[in-house]
C-alpha positions as MATLAB code, in Angstrom:
seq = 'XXXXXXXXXXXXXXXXXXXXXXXXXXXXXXXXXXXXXXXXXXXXXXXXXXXXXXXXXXXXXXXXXXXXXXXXXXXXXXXXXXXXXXXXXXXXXXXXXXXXXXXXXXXXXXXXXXXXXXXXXXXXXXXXXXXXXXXXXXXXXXXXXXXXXXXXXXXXXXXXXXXXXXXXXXXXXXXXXXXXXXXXXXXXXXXXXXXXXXXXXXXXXXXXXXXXXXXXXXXXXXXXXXXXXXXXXXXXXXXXXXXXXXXXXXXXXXXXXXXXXXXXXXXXXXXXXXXXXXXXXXXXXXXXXXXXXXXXXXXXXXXXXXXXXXXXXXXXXXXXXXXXXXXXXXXXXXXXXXXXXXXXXXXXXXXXXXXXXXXXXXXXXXXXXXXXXXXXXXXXXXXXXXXXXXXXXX';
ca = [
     -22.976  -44.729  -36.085;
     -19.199  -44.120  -35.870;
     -18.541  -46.895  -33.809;
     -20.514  -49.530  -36.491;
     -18.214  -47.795  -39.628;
     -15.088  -48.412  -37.353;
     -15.510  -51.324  -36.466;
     -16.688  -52.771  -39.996;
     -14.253  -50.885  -41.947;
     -11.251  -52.515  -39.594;
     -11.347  -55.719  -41.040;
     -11.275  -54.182  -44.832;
      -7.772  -52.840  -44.460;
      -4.320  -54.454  -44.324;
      -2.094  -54.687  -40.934;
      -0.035  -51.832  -41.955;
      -3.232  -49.705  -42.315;
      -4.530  -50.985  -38.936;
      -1.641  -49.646  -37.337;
      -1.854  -46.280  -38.938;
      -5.602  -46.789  -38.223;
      -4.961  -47.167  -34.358;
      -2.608  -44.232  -34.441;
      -5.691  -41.938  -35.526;
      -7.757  -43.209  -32.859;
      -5.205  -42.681  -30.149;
      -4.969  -39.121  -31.412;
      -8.182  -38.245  -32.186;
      -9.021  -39.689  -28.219;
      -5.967  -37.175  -26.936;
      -7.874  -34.200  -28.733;
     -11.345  -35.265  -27.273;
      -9.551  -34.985  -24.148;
      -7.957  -31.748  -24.640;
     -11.197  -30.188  -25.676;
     -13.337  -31.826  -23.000;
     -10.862  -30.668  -19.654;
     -10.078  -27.488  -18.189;
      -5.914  -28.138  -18.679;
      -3.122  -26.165  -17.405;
      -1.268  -24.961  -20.669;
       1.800  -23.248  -18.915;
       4.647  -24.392  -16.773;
       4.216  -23.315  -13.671;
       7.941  -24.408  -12.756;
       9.471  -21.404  -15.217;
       9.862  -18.234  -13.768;
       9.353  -15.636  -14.087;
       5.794  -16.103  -15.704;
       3.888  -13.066  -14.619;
       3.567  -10.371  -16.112;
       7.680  -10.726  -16.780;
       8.854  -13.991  -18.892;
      11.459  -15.019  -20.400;
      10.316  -14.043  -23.808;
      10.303  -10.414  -22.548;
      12.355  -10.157  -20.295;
      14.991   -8.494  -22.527;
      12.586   -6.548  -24.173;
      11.703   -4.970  -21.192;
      15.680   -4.368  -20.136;
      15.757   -2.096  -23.539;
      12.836   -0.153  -22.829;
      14.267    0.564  -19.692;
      17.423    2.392  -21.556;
      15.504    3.888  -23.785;
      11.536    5.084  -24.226;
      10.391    4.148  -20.977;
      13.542    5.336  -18.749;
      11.945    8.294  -17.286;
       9.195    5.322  -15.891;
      12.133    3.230  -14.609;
      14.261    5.595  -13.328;
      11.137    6.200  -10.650;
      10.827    2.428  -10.194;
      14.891    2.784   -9.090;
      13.752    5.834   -6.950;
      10.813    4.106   -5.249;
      13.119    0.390   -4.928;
      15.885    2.224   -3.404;
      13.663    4.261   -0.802;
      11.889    0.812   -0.288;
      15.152   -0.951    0.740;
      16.059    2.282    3.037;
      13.148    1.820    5.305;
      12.745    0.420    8.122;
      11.484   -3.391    8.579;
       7.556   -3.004   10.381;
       6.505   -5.608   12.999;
       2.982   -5.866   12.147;
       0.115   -6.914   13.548;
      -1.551   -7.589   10.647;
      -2.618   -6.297    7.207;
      -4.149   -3.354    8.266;
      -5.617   -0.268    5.614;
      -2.022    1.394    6.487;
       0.100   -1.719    4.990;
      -1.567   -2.509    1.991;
       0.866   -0.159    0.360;
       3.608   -2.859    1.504;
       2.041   -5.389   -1.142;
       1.398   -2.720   -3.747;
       4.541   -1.511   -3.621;
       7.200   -4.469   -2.890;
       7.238   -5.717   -6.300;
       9.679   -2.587   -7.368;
      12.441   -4.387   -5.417;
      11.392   -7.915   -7.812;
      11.193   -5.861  -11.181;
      14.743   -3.671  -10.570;
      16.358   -6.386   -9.624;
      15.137   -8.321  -13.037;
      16.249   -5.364  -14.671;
      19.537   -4.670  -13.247;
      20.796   -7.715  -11.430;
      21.525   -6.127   -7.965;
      21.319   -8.399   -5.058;
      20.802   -5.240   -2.827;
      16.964   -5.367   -3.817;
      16.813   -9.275   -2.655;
      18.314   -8.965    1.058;
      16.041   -6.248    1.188;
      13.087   -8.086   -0.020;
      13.765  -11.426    2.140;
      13.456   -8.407    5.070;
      10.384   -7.575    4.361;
       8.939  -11.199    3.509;
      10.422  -12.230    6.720;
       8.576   -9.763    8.460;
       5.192  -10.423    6.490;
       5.624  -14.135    7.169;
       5.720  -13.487   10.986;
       2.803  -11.530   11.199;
       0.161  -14.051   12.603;
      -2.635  -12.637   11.108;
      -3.281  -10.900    7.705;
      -6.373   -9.565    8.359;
      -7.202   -6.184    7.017;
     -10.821   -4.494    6.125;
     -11.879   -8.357    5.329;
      -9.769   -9.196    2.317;
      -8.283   -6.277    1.439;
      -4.745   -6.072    3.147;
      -4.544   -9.723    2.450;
      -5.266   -9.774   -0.919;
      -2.495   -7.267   -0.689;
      -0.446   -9.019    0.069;
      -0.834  -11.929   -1.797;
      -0.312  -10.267   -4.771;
       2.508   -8.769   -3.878;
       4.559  -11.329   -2.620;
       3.703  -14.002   -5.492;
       5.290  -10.919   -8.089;
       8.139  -11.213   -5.577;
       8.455  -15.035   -5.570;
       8.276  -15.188   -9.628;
      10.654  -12.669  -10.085;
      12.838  -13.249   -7.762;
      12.348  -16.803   -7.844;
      16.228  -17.869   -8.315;
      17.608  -15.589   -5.935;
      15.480  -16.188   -2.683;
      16.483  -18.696   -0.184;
      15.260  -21.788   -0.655;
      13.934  -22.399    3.075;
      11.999  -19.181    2.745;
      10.376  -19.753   -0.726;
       8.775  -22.961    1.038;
       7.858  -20.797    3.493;
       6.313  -18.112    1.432;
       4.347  -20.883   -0.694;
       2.856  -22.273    1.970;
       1.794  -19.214    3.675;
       0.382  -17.466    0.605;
      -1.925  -21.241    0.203;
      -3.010  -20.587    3.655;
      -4.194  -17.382    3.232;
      -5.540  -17.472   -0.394;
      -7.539  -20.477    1.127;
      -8.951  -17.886    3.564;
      -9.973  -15.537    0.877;
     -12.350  -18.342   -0.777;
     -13.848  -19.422    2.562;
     -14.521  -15.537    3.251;
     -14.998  -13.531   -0.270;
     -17.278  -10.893   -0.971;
     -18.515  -13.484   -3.710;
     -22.122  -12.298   -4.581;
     -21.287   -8.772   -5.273;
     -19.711   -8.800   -8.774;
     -20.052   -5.176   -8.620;
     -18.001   -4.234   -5.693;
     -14.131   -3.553   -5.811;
     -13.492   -6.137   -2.980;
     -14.740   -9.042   -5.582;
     -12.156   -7.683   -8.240;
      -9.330   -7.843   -5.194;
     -10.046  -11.075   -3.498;
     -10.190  -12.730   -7.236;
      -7.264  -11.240   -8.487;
      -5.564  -12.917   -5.127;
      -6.799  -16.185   -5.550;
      -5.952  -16.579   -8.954;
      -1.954  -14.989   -8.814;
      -1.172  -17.604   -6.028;
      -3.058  -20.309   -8.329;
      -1.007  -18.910  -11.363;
       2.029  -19.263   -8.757;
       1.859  -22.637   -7.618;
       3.615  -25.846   -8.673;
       1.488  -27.366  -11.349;
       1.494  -30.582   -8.601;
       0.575  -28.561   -5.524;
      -2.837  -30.095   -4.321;
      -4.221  -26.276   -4.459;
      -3.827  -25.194   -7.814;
      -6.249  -25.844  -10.132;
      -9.211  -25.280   -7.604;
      -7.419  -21.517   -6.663;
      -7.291  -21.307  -10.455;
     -11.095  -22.458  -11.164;
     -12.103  -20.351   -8.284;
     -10.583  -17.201   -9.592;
     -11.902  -17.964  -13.192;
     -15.657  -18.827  -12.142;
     -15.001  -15.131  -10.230;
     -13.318  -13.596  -13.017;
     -16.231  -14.155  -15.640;
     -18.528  -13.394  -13.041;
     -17.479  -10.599  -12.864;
     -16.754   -9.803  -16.112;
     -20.719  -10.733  -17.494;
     -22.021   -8.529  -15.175;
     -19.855   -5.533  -15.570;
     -21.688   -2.209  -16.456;
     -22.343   -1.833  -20.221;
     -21.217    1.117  -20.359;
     -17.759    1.358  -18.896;
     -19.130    3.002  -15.411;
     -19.008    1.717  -12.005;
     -21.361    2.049   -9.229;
     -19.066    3.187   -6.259;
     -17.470    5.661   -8.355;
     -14.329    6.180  -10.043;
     -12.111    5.747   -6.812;
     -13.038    2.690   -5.705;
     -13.173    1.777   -9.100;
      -9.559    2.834   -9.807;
      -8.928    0.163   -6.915;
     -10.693   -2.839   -7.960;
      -9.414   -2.338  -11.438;
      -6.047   -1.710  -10.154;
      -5.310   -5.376   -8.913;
      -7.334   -6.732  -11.279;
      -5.520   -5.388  -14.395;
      -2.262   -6.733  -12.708;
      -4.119  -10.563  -12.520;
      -5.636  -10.222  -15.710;
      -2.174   -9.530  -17.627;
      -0.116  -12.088  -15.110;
      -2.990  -14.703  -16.662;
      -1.910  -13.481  -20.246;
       1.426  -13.085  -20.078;
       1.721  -16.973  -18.499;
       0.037  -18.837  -21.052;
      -3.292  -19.285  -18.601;
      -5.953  -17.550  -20.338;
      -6.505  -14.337  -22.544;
      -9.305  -12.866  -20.357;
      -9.379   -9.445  -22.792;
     -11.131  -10.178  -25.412;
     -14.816  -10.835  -23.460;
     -14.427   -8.041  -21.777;
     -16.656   -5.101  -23.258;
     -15.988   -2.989  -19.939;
     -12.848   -2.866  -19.871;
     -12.307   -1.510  -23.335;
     -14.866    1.402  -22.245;
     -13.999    2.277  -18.514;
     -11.217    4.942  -19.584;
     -13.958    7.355  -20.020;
     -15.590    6.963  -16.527;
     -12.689    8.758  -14.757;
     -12.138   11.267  -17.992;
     -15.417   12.413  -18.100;
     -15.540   13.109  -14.419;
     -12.190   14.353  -13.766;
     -11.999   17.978  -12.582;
     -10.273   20.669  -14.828;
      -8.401   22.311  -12.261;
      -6.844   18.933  -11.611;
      -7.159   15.787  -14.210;
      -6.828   13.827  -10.842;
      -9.401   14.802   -9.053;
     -12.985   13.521   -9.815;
     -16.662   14.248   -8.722;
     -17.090   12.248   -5.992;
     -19.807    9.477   -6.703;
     -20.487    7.382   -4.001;
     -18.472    7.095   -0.644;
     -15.264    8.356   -3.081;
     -13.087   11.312   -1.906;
     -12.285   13.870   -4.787;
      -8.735   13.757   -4.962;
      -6.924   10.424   -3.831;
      -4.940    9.055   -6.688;
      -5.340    7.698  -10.266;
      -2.741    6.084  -11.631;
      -1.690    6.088  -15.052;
      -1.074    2.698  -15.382;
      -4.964    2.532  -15.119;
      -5.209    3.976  -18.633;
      -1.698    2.400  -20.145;
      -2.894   -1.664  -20.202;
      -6.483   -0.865  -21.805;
      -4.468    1.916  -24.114;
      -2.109   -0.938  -25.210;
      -4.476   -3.669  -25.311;
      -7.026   -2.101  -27.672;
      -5.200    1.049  -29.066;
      -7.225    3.433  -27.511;
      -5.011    6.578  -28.236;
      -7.395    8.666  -25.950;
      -6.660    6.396  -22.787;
      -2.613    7.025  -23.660;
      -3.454   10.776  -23.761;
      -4.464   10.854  -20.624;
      -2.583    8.408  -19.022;
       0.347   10.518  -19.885;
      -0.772   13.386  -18.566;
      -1.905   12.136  -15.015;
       1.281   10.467  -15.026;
       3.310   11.259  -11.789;
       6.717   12.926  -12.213;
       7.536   11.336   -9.089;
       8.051    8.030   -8.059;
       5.136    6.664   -5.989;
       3.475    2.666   -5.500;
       2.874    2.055   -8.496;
       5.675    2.921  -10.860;
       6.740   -0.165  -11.208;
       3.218   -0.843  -13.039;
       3.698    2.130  -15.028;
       6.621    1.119  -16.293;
       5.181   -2.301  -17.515;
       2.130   -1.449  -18.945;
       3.460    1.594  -20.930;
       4.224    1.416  -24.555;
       5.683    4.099  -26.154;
       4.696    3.390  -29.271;
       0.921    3.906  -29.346;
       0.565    7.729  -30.442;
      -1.533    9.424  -27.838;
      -4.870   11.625  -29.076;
      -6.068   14.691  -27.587;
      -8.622   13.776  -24.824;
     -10.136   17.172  -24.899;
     -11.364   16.186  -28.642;
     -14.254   14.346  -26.958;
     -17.292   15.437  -26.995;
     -18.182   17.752  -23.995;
     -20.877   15.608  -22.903;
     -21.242   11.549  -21.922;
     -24.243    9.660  -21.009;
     -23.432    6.482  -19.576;
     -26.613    4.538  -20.295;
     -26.494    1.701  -18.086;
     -25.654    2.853  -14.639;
     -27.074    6.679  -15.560;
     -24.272    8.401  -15.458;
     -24.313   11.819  -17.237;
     -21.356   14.219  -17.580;
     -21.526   17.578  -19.055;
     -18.861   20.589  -18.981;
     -18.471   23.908  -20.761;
     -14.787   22.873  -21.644;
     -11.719   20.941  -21.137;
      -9.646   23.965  -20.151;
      -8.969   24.815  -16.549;
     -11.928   27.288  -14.752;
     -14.255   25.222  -17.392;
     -17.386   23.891  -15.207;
     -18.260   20.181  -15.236;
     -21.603   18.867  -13.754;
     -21.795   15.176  -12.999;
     -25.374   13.732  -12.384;
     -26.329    9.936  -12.067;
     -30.394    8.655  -12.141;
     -30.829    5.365  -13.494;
     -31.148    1.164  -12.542;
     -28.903   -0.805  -10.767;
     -26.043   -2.117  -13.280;
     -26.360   -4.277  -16.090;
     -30.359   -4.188  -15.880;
];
């Protein structure tokens, strides 16, 4: 039907309207095309692009002199002992080194911050190292997804200070291995922290990549097919089957692919995601009163590893949840450890915190059958934690 009125309407109009005529078509056939294709909307060739840009980049230079300088001043602590270690020959990515990809990224964000060149000879030390190691194997995919992660933050942010030679290096390598994680990924359990890891891997080195590198856009498909996956079968309430610390893990790397996708112009992943908005409360209704963090221990969980705040600072800033700030801030360390750096990003000041303790003192989560219920916030309160229900999502 609209290619008869076309083509009969053509010869009704003048050659200056044919012209203008043609130039509709051509444009109208460019939008069919945009809205028909999966297309890459960011340049991949501007760094940095993840999580840090160059749109706030500056922003996050004030912050760091003013509301969020007792978070920085730890990410100086924790770069500075970083650079004062000693390099490790490993063998591989073993449970003991993930903490080298969690934590390297300090030396890429002070240096952003500050402009010190110590933070890059130390960093090409430690990617030197990395790069040697023949294998990054590590419980499956988790010390190399580690790893991953942590050395694409380094490449973006340090992207026009490393040495040239070793950048190639590093890209190459980090294609190899992501490659590795899609052969070998935990890909039918949507539910398990390892998923949350090995996508969150995949898709920062397919964020990192040259928009011309061969790999790209099938690391970057992969990681989204994963992603909502993921995200469509997540618990309805906010809970998670293997408990709040292997939650806090999963959600920990995928938080930081989530807002590297955002922040680059990929995709805006946050608005789908229903469990995201409600998983604050899983680790505040079971957290202990003696100790906000240390939690029942669901699962194959120990009661008192770590929660960091950072956890509870992106989904407080993303959807102004004042009760997630609340108790972000006070589990916040008042020492440097991993993961300052990420408390330092995902903090903003500005989002009035509410009283945790004003919720209600008990919580059904009614999909997974979770059930909290404690005499009181206070300390010497008792809090009983029960779970009886169907497997997630049903």
């Amino acid at each position: 039907m609209i290619v008869n009125i076309v083509k009969h309407s053509f010869y009704l109009v003048n050659s200056r309207s044919k012209i203008r005529f043609l130039l509709v078509l051509f444009l109208l056939s460019i939008a069919g095309k945009l809205f028909s294709e999966e297309l890459i909307f960011y340049d991949a060739k501007e760094h940095p692009q993840l999580i840090l840009s160059n749109t706030n980049l500056e922003d996050f230079r004030d912050k760091a002199k003013n509301e969020n300088h007792h978070l920085f001043n730890q990410s100086i602590q924790l770069a500075n002992e970083f650079s004062q270690r000693s390099i490790i020959q490993f063998k591989n990515a073993h449970n003991s080194y993930r903490e080298i990809g969690d934590a390297m990224p300090v030396l890429g964000l002070v240096y952003q911050i500050t402009g010190d060149n110590k933070y890059v000879e130390s960093a090409e030390n430690w990617i030197k190292s990395m790069l040697k190691t023949e294998s990054w194997e590590g419980s499956q995919n988790l010390g190399r997804s580690s790893w991953i992660v942590g050395l694409c933050f380094l490449y973006d942010w340090m992207f026009d200070a490393l040495d040239e030679d070793l950048k190639n290096q590093m890209i190459k390598r980090l294609a190899e291995e992501a490659q590795i994680v899609v052969e070998t990924a935990s890909y039918t359990r949507a539910l398990s922290n390892h998923l949350l890891i090995e996508t969150s891997a995949v898709g920062m080195i397919g964020l990192l990549l040259p928009n011309d590198h061969p790999k790209k856009q099938a690391f970057l498909d992969q990681s989204d097919q994963w992603a909502h996956y993921i995200i469509k079968h997540a618990p309805l309430d906010g809970s998670w089957g293997e408990g709040v610390q292997h939650c806090q893990y999963g959600t920990g790397y995928f938080l930081r692919f989530l807002e590297a996708a955002r922040s680059s112009g990929y995709k805006n992943y946050y608005g789908d995601y229903d469990w995201l908005r409600k998983t604050g409360y899983y680790p505040i209704y079971f957290s202990l009163p003696e100790k906000l963090t240390k939690v029942i221990n669901f699962s194959d969980c120990t009661t008192d590893r770590y929660l960091p705040a950072f956890l509870f600072f992106l989904p407080a800033k993303i959807y102004q949840n004042r009760h997630f700030q609340d108790f972000g801030e006070k589990v916040q360390s008042n020492v440097s450890h991993k993961f300052s750096w990420l408390d330092f990003l995902f903090y903003d000041a500005s989002l009035a915190p509410e009283d945790f303790t004003s919720l209600p003192l008990f919580h059904h989560f009614n999909d997974h059958g979770f059930v909290s219920m404690r005499s009181g916030w206070e300390e010497g309160a008792t809090v009983v934690g029960f779970r009886c229900g169907p497997a997630p999502g049903l």
